[in-house]
N, C-alpha and C positions, 0 to 999 in steps of 0.2 A: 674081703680083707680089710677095707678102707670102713667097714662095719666094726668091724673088731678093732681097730684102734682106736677107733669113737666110744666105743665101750669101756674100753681099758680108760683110757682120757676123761672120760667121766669119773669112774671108778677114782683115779688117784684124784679129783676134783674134789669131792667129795671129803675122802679122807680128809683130805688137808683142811676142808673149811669143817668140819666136825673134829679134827683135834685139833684147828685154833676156837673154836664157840667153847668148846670143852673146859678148857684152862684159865674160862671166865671166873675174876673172884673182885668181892671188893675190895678196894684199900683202905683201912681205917683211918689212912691221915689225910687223905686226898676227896675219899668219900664218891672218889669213880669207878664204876666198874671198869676191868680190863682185863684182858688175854694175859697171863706169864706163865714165858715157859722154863723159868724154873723155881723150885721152892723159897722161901727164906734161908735155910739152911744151906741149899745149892749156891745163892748168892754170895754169903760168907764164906763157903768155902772157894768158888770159882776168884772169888776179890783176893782173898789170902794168899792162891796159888800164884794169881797173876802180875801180885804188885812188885816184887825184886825184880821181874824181868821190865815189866814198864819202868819201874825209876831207872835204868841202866839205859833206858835208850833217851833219859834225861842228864846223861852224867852220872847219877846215880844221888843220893841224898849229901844236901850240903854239908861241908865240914862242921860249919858254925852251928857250933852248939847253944848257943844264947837265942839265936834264930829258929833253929828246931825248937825252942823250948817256951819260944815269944807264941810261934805259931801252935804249939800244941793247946797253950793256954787259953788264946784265942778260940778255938776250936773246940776245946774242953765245955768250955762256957758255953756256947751257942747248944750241943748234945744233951746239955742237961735239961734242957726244957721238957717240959711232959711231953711235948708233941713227939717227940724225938724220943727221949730218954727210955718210954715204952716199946721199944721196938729189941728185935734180937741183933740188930746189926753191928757189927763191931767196928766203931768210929776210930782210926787213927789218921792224924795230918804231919804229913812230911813237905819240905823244902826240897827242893831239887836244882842241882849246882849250875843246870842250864841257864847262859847267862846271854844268849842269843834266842829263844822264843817263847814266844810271849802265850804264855798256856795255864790252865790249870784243867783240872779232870777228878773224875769221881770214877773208882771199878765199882761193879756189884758190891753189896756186904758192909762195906764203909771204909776200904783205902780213902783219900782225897789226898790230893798232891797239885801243888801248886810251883811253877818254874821261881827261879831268884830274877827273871826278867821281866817276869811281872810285876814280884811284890818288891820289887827295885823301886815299880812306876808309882806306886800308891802314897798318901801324903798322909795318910792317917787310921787308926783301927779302923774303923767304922766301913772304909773301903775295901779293907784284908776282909772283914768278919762278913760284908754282903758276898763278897764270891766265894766264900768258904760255907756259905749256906744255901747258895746256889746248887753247889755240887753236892752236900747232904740233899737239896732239895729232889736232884736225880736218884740220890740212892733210895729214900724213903719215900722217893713216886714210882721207884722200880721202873725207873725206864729201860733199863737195862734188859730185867727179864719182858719186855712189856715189847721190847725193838726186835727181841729175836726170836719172838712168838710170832711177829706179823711179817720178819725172812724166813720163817717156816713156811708161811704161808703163801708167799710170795714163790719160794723155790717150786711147791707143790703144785702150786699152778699154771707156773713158767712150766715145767717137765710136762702137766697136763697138754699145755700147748702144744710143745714138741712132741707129744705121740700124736695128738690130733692133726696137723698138718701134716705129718711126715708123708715121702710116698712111699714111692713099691720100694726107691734104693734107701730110703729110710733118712732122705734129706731133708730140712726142715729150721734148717740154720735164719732164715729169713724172720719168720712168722717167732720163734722161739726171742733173737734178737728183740723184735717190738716188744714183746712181750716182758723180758729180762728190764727194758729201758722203762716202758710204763709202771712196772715193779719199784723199779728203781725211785721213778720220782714221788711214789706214794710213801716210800722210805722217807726221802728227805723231807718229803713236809710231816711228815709224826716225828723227823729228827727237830725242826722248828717249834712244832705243838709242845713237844719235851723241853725245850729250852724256856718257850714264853711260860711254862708251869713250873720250871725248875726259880724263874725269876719270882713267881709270884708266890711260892714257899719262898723263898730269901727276905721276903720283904717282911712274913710270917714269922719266921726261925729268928731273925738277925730282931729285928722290934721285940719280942718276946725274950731274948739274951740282954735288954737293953742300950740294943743301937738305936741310932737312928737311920730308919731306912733310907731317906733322901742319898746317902752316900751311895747308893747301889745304882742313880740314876749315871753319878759322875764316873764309875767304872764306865758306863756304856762311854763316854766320853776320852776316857784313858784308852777303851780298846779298838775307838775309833780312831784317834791318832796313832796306837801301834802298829795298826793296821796302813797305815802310809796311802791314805784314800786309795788304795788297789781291793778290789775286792769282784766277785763275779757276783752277776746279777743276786738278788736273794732267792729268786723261783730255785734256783742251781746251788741252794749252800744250805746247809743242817743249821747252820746259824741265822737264826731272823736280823737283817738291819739293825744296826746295835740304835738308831733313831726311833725307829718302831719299838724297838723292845725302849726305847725312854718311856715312851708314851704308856706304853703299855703298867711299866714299872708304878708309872704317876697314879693312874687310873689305880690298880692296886692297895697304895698308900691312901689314897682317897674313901677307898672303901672301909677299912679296916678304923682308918683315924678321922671319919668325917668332918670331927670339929677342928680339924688339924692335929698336926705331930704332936707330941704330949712333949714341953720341955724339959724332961727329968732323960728322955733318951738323948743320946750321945755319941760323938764322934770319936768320942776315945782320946788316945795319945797321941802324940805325933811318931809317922814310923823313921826310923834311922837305921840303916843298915852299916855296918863296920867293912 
């Protein structure tokens, strides 16, 4: 008996790690290979489906119409870069009327949505345009499909577990658990991976729309004071250390502009909200 669960446990092992190698392709903006598990097409479509219910658990899109149409321009600009502009994703940026948390977010496809409590915080484009390239930077690094390629894989495995320990009454709660929790933290750190590559497209996308990237350093700065120093360790959080991701940001801009920032980029406007 305890034979044939080992077999079966292999069996589903197996599957899962041959349809996540399977779904291997590369990204032409990224130039890494990765597992997605869903198309380009899937992407735009699952993004489309998903964004009226997301802005709603934001308030839903702010009234201000000067604001929707400051932020889309913003946003318009950064998309047209070749880097971008060649992709099928369909880029649209809304406000959201939440005036208590401090967020922004990208679905598959190219919703991006940004809270009014963040872009409350910001003192000038140049800080709107880095985290608004940020989260294009998730959509056209497909993290999206890239995260739930490797909870496919994760689930397949964790189930492999749980037949393999099970016993005769088919208990197996213990061993599955570990298993579920070391799944878990392998997530969160490809949720950090995604972040510090979602930073380093920003610094790409936003310098190439002509900002200047340095502003993307002082977001980490803005969302470390929204943050009210509370935070849990970084081993336990999809977000890297907003100090780490400075450095990381620096190091980035160094590459890119060796001799230094070029001064023809720019911080933009000053932002003012009504």
């Amino acid at each position: 008996m305890r034979r044939g669960r080992l077999l079966i446990a292999v069996v589903m092992a197996v599957i899962a790690v041959i349809g996540y190698y399977a779904s291997r392709e590369v990204n032409p903006i990224t130039g890494k290979t990765q597992s997605v598990a869903l198309s380009q097409e899937q992407e735009v479509a699952l993004g489309l489906q998903s964004a009226p219910q997301m802005a709603q658990e934001f308030g839903g899109p702010d009234p201000d119409a000067s604001v929707q149409s400051d932020l889309e321009q913003i946003g318009r600009k950064l998309v047209r870069q070749a880097k971008v502009a060649n992709t099928p994703y369909r880029f649209q940026f809304k406000v959201l009327r939440d005036e208590q948390t401090v967020n922004a977010f990208a679905l598959p496809g190219g919703p991006v949505f940004i809270t009014r409590a963040l872009l409350e915080r910001f003192e000038n484009e140049a800080q709107l345009a880095g985290v608004l390239a940020h989260e294009v930077g998730h959509v056209v690094g497909r993290h999206s499909a890239e995260q739930i390629a490797k909870t496919q894989l994760g689930q397949g495995l964790v189930g492999a577990v749980g037949v393999a320990t099970s016993d005769e009454s088919g208990s197996s709660q213990g061993a599955q658990q570990m298993a579920a929790f070391v799944a878990q933290m392998t997530l969160m750190k490809y949720g950090r991976e995604h972040e510090l590559e979602a930073d380093a497209l920003g610094v790409q996308i936003m310098s190439d729309a002509g900002y200047d990237p340095r502003a993307l350093i002082n977001v980490m700065t803005i969302l470390a004071k929204a943050s009210g120093g509370s935070r849990q360790p970084e081993f336990f959080s999809t977000h890297p250390d907003p100090g780490n991701r400075q450095e990381r940001i620096r190091q980035e801009i160094a590459t890119k502009f060796p001799d230094g920032v070029p001064g023809q980029l720019t911080i933009g406007r000053r932002i003012t909200l009504p």
